[in-house]
N, C-alpha and C positions, 0 to 999 in steps of 0.2 A: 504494500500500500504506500510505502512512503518513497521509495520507488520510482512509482508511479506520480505521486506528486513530482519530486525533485524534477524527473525529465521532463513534465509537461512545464515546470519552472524554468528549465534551462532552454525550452524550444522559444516559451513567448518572450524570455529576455533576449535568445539572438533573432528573433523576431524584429523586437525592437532595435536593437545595434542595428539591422539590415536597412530598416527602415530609418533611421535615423542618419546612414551613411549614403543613400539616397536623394536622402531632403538634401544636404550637405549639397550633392553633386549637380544637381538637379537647375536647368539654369531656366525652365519655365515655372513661375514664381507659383501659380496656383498647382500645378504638380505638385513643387515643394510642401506647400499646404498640405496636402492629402497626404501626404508620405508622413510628415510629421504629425497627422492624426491617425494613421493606421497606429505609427508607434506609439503614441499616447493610448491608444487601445490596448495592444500590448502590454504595455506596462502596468497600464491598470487588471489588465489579466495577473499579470505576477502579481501582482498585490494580492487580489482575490486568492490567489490561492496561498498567500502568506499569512491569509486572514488577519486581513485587515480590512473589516469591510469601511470604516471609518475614513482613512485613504483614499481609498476607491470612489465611495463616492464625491469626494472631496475633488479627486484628480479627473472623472470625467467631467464632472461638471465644470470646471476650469480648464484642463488641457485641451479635451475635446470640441468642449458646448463654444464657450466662450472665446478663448485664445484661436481657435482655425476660424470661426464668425467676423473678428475682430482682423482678423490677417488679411482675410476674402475683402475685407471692405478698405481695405489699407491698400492693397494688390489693384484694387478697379478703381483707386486714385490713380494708382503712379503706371510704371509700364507694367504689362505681361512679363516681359522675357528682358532677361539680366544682362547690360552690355557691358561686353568684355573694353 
């Protein structure tokens, strides 16, 4: 059982690093958005199963809700796509 947890721990943290090294690379800005809310997804999975449901809810409703909303509208100010 616990097993079991740790690996499904270790899959959504490099989940998240995957996703997170994405957003990084990523030079269309609303891509980057989405990459950086799968990973906030992510993470907030490890959390759940670190039980912490306190965090979780705490980290979707900010990383997710909020901070990708507030980027979306920051993004359709300025340009799309990141000049080198």
């Amino acid at each position: 059982m616990i097993e079991t947890h740790l690996l499904m721990l270790l899959v959504t943290v490099i989940i998240g690093l995957i996703f997170s090294y994405l957003a990084i690379l990523e030079k269309d800005l609303l891509k980057a958005v989405g990459y950086s809310a799968v990973q906030a997804i992510a993470y907030a999975i490890a959390f759940y199963i670190l039980m912490a449901p306190d965090i979780v809810l705490a980290y979707i409703a900010i990383a997710v809700g909020i901070y990708s909303a507030l980027l979306v509208f920051v993004v359709s100010k300025t340009e799309r796509y990141e000049v080198v």
